[in-house]
N, C-alpha and C positions, 0 to 999 in steps of 0.2 A: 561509441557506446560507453556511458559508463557505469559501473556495477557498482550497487552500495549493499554492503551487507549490515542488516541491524545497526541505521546510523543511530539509534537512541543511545547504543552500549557505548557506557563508562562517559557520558557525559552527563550532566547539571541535569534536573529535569524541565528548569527553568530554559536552559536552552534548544528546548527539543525544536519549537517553533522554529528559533532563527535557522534550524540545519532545515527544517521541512521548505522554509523559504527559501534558502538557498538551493535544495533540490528542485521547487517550482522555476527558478532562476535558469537553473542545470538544464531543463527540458525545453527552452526553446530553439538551442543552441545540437542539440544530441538527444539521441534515446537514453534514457535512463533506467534502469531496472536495479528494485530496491527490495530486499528481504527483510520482513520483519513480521515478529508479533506484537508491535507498541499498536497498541488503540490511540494515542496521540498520534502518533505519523498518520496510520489510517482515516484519523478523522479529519484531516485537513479537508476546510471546506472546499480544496478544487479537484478532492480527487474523488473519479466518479467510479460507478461500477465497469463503466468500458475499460478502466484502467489498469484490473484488478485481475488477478489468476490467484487460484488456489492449489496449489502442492500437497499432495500428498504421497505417501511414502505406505505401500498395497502389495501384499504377494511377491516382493521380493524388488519391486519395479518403481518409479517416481512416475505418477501420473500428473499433467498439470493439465487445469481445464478452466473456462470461465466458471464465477458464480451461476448458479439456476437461475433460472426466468424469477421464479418466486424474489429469489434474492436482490435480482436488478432492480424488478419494480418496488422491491421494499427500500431500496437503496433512492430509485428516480423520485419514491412520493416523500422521500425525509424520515419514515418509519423506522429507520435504523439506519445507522452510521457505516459505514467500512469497518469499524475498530471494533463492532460489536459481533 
């Protein structure tokens, strides 16, 4: 497995892409799990709603859980991005 945390920080913004490709690279080899709130990373056109957990931080506790329905099929018809 490998963990990437916020790979956009402290790099070019010009190279966000090449790290996003290199993580698409990373994933057919291992699991990959990446924390971010870059809308660049997110919007990478192969990453789908299946791929996607939501963190939050509720009453004292980290709950993680897929997007809503609503969200998937906004995400499966192109209505909105990951990053949005």
């Amino acid at each position: 497995m490998l963990v990437i945390e916020e790979p956009e920080t402290s790099i070019h913004a010009g190279a966000v892409g090449a790290v996003v490709d290199l993580i698409r690279h990373a994933t057919r080899a291992t699991q990959v799990v990446v924390t971010t709130h870059s809308p660049e990373v997110l919007d990478a056109d192969w990453i789908e709603g299946r791929h996607l957990r939501i963190v939050e931080w509720e009453g004292g506790a980290t709950g993680i859980a897929r997007p809503s329905q609503a969200t998937g099929q906004a995400l499966r018809e192109g209505i909105m991005g990951a990053g949005s």
